[in-house]
C-alpha positions as CSV (number, residue, x, y, z in Angstrom):
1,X,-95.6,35.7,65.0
2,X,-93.5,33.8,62.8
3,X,-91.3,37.1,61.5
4,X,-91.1,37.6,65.8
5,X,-89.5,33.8,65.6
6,X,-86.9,34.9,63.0
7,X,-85.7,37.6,64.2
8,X,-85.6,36.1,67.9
9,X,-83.3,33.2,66.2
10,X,-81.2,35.5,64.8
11,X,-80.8,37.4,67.7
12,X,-79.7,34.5,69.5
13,X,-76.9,33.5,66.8
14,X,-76.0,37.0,66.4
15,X,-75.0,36.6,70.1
16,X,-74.1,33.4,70.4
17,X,-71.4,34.4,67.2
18,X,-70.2,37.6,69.6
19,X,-69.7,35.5,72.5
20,X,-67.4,33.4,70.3
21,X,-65.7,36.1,68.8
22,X,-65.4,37.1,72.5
23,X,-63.8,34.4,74.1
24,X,-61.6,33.8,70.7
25,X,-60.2,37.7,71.5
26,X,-59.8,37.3,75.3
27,X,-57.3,34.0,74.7
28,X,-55.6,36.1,71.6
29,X,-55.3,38.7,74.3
30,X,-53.4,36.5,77.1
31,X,-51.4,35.1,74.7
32,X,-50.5,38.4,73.8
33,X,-49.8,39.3,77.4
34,X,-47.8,36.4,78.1
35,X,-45.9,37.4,74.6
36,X,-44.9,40.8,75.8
37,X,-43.7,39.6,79.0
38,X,-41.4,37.5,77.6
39,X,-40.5,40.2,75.4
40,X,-39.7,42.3,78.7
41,X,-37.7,39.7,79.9
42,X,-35.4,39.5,77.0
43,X,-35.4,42.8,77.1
44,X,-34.0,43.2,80.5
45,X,-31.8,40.8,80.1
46,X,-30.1,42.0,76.6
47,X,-30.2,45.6,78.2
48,X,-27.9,43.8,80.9
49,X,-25.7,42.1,78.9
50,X,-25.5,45.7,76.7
51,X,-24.2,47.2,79.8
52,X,-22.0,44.1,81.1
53,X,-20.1,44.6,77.3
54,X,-20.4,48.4,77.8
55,X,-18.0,48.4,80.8
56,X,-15.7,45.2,79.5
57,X,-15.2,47.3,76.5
58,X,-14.5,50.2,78.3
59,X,-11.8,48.2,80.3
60,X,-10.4,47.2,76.7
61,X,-10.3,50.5,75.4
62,X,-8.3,52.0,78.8
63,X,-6.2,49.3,78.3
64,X,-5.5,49.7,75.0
65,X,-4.8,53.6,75.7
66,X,-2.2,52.9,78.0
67,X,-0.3,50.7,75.7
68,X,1.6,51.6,72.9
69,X,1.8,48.3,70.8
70,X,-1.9,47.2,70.8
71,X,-2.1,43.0,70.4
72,X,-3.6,42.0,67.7
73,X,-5.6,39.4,70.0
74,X,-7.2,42.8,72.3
75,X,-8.0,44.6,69.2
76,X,-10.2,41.4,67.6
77,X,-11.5,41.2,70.9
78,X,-13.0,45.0,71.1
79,X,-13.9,44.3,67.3
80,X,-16.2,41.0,68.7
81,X,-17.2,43.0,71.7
82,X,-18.5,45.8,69.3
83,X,-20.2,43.2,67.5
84,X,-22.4,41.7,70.0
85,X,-22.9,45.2,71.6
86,X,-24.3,46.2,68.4
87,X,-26.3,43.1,67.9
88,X,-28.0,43.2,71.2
89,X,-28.4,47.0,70.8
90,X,-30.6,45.7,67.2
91,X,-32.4,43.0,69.1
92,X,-33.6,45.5,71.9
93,X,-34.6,47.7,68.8
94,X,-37.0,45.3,67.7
């Protein structure tokens, strides 16, 4: 009868240890959720701004076509524009 005891008691902490692990694993999992929605946010919103300094640097660069003498000033502005294009392009990457 007593072995029956034992093994009943650690039956019981066996579970109660599970339903521990349990709830500790369903909070890691909505943070986690709540994590990659705010990744999809940024997401969306670097993927915008990609596309917003897509077209301004496509304006620059038809600009700069049609003009023979290219102002310093435009060209360090396509060079910044490049920049954060390529920075947000690495931050979407991950």
């Amino acid at each position: 009868m007593t072995e029956a005891i034992e093994r009943l008691q650690q039956a019981t902490f066996k579970v109660a240890t599970l339903v521990k692990e349990h709830e500790q694993l369903r909070q890691r999992h909505a943070r986690a959720e709540e994590d990659l929605g705010t990744q999809r946010r940024t997401n969306e919103v670097l993927s915008k701004r990609v596309t917003e300094l897509e077209q301004e640097n496509e304006v620059l660069r038809t600009v700069q076509s049609k003009q023979k003498d290219v102002p310093p000033q435009a060209k360090e502005r396509i060079d910044e524009l490049v920049s954060e294009i390529d920075r947000c392009l690495a931050l979407i990457s991950g």
